[in-house]
C-alpha positions in Angstrom: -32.8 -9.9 7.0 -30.9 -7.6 9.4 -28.5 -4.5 8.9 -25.8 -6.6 10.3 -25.9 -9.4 8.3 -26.5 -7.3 5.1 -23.4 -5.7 6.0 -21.0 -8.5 6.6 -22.0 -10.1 3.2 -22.2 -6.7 1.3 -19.1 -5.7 2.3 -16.5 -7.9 3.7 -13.5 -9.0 1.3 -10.5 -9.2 4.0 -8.5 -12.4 4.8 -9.7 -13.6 1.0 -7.6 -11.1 -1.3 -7.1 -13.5 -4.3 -10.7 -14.5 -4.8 -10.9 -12.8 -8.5 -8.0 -14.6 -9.6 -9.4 -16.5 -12.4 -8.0 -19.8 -10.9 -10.5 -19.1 -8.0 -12.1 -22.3 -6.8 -15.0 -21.3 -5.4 -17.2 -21.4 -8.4 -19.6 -19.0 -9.8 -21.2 -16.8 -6.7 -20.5 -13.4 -6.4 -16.8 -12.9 -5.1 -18.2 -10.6 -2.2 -20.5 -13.4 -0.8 -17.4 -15.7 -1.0 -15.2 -13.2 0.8 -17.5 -12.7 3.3 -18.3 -17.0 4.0 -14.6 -17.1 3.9 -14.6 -14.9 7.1 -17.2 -16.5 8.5 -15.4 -20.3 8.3 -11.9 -17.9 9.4 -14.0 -16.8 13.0 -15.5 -20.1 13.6 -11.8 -22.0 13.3 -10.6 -19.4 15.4 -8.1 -18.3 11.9 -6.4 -21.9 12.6 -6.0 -24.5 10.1 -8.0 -26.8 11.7 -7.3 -30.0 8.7 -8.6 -33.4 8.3 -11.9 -34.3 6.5 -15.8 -34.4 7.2 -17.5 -36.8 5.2 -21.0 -36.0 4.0 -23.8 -38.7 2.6 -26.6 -36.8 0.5 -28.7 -37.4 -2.4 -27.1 -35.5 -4.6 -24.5 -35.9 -8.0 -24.1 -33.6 -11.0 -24.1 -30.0 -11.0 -25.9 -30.0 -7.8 -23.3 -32.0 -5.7 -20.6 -29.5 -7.4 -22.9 -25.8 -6.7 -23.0 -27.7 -2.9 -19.8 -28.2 -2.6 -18.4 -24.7 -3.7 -20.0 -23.1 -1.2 -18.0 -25.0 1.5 -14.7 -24.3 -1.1 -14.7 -21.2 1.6 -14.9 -23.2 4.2 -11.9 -25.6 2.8 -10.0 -22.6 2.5 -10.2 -21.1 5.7 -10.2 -24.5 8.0 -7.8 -27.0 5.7 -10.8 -29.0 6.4 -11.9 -31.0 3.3 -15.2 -31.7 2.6 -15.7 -35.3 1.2 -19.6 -35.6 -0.6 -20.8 -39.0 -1.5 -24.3 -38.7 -3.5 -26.6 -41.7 -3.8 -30.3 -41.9 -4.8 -31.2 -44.9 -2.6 -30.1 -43.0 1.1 -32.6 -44.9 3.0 -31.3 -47.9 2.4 -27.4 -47.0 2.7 -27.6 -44.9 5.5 -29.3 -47.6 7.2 -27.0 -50.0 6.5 -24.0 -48.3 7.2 -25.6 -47.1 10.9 -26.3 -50.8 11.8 -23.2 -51.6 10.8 -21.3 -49.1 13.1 -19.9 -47.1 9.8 -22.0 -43.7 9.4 -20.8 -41.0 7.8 -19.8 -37.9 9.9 -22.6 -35.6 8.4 -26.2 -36.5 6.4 -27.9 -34.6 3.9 -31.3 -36.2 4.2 -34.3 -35.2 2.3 -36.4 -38.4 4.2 -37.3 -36.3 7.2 -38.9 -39.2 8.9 -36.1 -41.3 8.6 -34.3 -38.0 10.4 -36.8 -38.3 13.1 -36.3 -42.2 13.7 -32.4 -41.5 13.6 -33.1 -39.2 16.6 -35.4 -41.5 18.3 -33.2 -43.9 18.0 -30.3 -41.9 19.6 -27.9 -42.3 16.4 -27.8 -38.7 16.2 -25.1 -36.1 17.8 -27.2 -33.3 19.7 -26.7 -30.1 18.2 -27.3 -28.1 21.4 -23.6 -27.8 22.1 -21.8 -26.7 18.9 -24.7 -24.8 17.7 -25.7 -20.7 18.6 -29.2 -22.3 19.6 -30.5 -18.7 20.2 -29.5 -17.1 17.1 -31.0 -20.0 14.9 -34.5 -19.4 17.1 -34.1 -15.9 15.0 -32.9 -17.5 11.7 -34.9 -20.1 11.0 -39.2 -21.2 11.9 -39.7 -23.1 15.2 -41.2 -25.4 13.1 -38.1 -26.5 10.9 -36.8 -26.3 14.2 -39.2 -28.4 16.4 -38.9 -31.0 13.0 -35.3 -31.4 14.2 -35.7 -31.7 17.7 -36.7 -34.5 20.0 -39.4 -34.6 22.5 -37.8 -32.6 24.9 -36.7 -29.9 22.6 -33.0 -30.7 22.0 -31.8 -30.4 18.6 -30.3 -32.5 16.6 -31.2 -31.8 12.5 -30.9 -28.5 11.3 -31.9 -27.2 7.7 -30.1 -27.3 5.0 -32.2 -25.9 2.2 -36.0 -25.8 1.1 -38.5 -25.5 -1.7 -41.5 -23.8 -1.6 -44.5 -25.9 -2.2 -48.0 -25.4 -2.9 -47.6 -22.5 -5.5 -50.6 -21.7 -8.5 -49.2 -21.3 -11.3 -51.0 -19.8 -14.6 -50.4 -18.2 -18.1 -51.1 -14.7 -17.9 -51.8 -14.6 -21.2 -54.5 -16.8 -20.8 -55.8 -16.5 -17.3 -58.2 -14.0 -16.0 -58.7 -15.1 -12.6 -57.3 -13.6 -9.5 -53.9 -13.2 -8.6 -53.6 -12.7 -5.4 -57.3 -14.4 -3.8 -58.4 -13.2 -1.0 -59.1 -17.3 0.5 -59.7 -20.4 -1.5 -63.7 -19.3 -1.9 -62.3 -16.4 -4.0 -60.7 -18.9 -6.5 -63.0 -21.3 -6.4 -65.3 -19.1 -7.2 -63.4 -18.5 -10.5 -62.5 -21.8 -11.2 -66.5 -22.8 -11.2 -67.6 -19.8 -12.7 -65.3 -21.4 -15.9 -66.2 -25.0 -15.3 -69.9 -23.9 -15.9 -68.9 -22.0 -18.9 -67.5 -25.2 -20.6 -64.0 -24.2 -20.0 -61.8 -26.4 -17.9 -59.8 -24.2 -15.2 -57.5 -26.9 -13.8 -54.5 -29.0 -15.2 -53.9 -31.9 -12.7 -51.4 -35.2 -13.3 -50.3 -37.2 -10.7 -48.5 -40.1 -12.4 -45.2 -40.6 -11.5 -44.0 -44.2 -12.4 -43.4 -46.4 -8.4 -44.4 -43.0 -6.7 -47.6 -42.1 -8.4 -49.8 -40.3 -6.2 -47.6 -37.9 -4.4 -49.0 -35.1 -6.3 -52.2 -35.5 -5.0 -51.0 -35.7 -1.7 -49.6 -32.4 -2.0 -52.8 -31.3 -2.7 -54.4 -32.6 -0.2 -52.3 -30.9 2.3 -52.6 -27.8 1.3 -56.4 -27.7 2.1 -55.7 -29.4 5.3 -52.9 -27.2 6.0 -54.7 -23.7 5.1 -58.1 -25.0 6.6 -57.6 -26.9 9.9 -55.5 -25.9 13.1 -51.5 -26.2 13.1 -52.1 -28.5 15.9 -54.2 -31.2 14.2 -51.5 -30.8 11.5 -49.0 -32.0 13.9 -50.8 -34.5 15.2 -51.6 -36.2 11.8 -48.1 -36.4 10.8 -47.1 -37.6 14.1 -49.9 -40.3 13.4 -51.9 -39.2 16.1 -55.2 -38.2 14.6 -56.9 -40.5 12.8 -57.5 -41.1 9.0 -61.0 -41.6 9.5 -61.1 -38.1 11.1 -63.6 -35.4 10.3 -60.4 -33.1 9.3 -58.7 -35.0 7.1 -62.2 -36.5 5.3 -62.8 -32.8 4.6 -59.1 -31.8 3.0 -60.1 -35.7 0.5 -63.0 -34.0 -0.3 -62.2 -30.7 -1.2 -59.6 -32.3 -3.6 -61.9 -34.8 -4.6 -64.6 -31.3 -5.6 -61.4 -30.6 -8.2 -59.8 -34.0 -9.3 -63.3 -36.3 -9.6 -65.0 -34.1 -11.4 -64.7 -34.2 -15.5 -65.6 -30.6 -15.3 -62.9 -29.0 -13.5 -59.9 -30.5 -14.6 -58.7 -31.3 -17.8 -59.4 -35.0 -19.3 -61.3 -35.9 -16.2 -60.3 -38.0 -13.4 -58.5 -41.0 -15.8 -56.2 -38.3 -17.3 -55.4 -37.3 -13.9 -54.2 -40.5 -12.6 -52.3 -41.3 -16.2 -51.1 -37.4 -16.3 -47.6 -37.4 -15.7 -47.1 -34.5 -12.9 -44.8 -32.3 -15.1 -46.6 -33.1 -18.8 -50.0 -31.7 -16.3 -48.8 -28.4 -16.9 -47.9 -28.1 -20.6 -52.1 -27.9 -21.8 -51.7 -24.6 -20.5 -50.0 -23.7 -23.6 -52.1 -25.4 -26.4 -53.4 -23.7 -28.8 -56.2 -23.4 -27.0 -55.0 -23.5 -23.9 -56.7 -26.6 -22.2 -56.8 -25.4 -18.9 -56.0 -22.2 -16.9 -54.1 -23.2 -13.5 -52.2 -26.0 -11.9 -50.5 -26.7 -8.3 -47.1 -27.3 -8.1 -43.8 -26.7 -6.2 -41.3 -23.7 -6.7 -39.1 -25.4 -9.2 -41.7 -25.2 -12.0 -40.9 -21.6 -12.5 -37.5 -22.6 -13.9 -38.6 -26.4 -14.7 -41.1 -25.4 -17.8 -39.5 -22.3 -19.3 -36.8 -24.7 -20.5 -39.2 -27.5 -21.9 -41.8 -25.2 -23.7 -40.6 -22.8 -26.1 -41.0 -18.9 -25.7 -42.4 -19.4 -21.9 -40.7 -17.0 -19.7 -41.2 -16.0 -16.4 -43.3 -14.1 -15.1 -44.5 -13.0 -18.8 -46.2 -16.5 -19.7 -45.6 -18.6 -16.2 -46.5 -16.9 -13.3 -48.0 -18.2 -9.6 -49.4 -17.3 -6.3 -49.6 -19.3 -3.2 -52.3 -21.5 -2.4 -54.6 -19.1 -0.7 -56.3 -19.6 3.0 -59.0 -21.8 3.2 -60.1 -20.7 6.6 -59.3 -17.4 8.2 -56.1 -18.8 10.5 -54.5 -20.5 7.4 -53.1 -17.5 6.0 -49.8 -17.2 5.1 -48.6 -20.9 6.0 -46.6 -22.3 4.0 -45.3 -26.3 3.2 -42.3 -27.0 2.0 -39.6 -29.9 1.5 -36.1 -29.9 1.5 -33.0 -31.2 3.5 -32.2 -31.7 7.1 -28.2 -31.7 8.2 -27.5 -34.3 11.0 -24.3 -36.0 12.3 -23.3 -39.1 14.0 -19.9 -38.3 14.7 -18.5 -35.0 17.3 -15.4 -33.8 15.8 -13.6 -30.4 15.7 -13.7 -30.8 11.9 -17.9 -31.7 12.2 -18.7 -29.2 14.6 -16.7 -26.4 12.3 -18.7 -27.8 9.5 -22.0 -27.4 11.3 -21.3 -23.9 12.7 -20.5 -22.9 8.9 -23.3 -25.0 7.4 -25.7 -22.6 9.5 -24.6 -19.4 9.1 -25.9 -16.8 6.7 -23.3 -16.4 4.8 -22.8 -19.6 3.6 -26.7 -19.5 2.9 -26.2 -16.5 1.2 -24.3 -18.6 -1.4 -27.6 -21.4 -1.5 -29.5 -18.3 -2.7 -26.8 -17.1 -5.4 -27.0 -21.1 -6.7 -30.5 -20.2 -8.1 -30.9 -24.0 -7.3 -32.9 -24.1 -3.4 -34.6 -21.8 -1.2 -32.5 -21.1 1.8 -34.6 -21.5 5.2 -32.0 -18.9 7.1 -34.5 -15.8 6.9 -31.3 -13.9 7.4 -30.7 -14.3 4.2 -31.6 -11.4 1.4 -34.0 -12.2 -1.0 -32.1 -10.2 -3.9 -29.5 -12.7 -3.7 -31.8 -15.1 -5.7 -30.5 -14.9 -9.1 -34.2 -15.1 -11.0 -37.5 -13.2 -9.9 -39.2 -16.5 -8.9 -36.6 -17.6 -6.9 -36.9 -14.2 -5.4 -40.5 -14.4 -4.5 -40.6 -17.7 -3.4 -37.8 -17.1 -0.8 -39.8 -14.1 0.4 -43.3 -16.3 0.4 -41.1 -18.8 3.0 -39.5 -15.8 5.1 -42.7 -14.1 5.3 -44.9 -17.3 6.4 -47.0 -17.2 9.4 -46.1 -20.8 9.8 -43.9 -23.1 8.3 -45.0 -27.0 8.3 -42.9 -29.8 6.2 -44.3 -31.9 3.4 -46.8 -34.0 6.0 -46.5 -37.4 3.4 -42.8 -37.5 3.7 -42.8 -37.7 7.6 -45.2 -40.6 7.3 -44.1 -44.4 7.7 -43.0 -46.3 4.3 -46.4 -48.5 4.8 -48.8 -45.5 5.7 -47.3 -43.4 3.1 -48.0 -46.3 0.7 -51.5 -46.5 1.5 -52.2 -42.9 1.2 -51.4 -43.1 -2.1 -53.1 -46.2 -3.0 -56.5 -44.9 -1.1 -56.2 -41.3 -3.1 -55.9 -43.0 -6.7 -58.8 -45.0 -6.0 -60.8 -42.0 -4.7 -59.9 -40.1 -7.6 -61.2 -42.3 -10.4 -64.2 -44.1 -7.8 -65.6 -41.2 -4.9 -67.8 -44.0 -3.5 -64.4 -45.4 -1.9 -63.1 -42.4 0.2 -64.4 -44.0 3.6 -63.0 -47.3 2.7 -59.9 -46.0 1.4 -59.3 -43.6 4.7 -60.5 -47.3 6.8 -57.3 -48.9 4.9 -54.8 -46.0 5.6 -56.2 -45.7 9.3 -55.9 -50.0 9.7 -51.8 -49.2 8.6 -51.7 -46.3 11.3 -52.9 -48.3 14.0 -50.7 -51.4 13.5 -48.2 -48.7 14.5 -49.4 -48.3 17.8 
């Protein structure tokens, strides 16, 4: 956050003097935080109606598609630009399609990162370089996001749209006595075997999740590779460079595997982990008894549970800290998901959208959603309207490093057999080096 962009969304209310009227369309933020995007989409057209349409493809419908659309109402205002959002839950496929068949949409929302990356490969993507204050995002956002939306040579071509924090350890405080803020992964562990010795389970784990079952254990995978081996075999494993079979990614399999194979440490054993649905995983932290302590999971649990378990509030009876540092140089990285912006068409109505899409005042009104993380660190962390949301934008504006969920950069067919390999592991240990063999066969068929 700076002064100067505290200022403009604190205080500026000119050229948007009707925005209490109760007939205002801009939905429920703050009217200052709408007066001030309204100024910002005002500069960037130049205080011209500008007109026409952009049209957007995303992912998403409902309540979200309407909280992402009012915070370009602003932008409507100020450009006569309208902004025309068509959601879809099977994006790969329809984006693709319409691409090959000459008829993109002006903008993307994409959450498929790697299909992002293969768009810009492929040169289907308008470079960003041009319509975009390149300097001023190298302040706003990580170089990482950045790099993520960049080709080889550095030109950009994706940029952020919004985030969620992942890798988060959450507890009951009511019920858990371990640290809450470890020192490194051996403080924790420490715990966490101390109670598995006792007879007490310490960790809830589920990873079932119908046609997708096994991404849970990839994100926890990740965060030991990510918090205990160097940013740039990191890279290189996503970018399918290092191989499966490698000494680094054996070891972040079998620091999981210390957790989820063993009957011990996490509650029903290793065939309730695989059959555990990765939301129910949580709830045995408030059985009476409690039948387990802590659990892994992303930002929106911290919202997600209070509203399926009665009396849980946050932070009273859910609480979290991030996944601590497994070596020295992991602390204070951080993975996360989210969206990445792109466009296949250069218009005056698409670059005006861009420009808008990045500034902080329009992420000022992602914060006041309460529904995503914004990834502009310009953006105060009071805006958030809960505490969680709150912390977990400052745990992402404060990270040493920022690195994207690794699994969704893979391939379709390596990102299958990573999850196939890690079931197996979980319920057989004895098939780790056969499973990584299968997972490093798909990587090399790449080549």
């Amino acid at each position: 956050m700076t002064i100067a962009v505290a200022t403009t969304i604190a205080l500026a209310t000119a050229g948007c003097a009707d925005l209490a009227e109760p007939d205002n369309p801009y939905g429920e933020a703050d009217q200052e935080l709408q007066a001030a995007s309204f100024d910002a989409a005002t500069e960037i057209a130049d205080g011209e109606k500008i007109g026409g349409t952009v049209s957007v493809l995303g992912v998403l419908g409902g309540n979200e598609q309407e909280a992402f659309l009012s915070q370009f109402a602003p932008f409507e205002e100020a450009t006569g630009i309208t902004v025309e959002y068509e959601g879809t839950r099977d994006i790969l496929s329809l984006l693709q399609t319409r691409v090959d068949g000459g008829n993109p949409p002006d903008v993307v929302a994409n959450p498929s990162i790697g299909q992002m990356r293969t768009l810009i490969e492929d040169g289907d993507l308008v470079a960003l370089d041009d319509i975009l204050d390149v300097s001023a995002l190298s302040e706003q956002y990580d170089q990482g996001l950045l790099d993520l939306g960049s080709d080889d040579d550095g030109t950009l071509y994706g940029l952020f749209n919004t985030a969620s924090v992942k890798g988060l350890v959450y507890y009951d405080p009511k019920n858990y006595t371990g640290p809450t803020a470890p020192a490194d992964w051996a403080e924790l562990a420490d715990y966490t075997d101390k109670l598995a010795a006792s007879g007490s389970t310490p960790w809830c784990i589920g990873v079932e999740n119908g046609a997708a079952t096994g991404w849970m254990a990839t994100d926890w995978i990740e965060q030991f590779f990510l918090k205990g081996q160097s940013l740039d075999d990191w890279d290189a494993w996503w970018r399918g460079e290092l191989p499966w079979t490698s000494d680094q990614v054996k070891e972040a399999f079998k620091q999981f595997g210390a957790i989820a194979t063993d009957p011990a440490q996490v509650n029903g054993g290793p065939t309730a982990v695989v059959s555990t649905d990765f939301f129910a995983a949580a709830l045995p932290m408030y059985g009476d008894p409690a039948s387990c302590q802590v659990t892994l999971q992303a930002d929106w649990l911290a919202t997600t549970l209070p509203t399926q378990v009665d009396g849980v509030t946050f932070p009273d009876s859910i609480d979290y800290f991030p996944f601590p540092a497994v070596e020295a140089d992991g602390e204070g990285r951080v993975e996360i998901g989210g969206e990445l912006l792109g466009a296949f068409n250069d218009t005056p109505q698409v670059e005006a959208f861009l420009k808008y899409a990045a500034t902080p005042e329009r992420h000022a009104l992602v914060a006041a959603s309460g529904l995503w993380i914004s990834p502009n660190k310009a953006v105060p962390t009071d805006l958030y309207p809960s505490e969680s949301g709150q912390r977990a934008a400052e745990i992402l504006s404060s990270a040493s490093a920022l690195r994207f969920d690794a699994s969704d950069l893979l391939p379709s067919d390596v990102l299958q057999a990573y999850w196939a390999a890690v079931l197996n592991y979980i319920t057989d240990p004895s098939t780790l080096d056969a499973g990584l063999g299968s997972i490093e066969a798909v990587r090399l068929s790449h080549k």
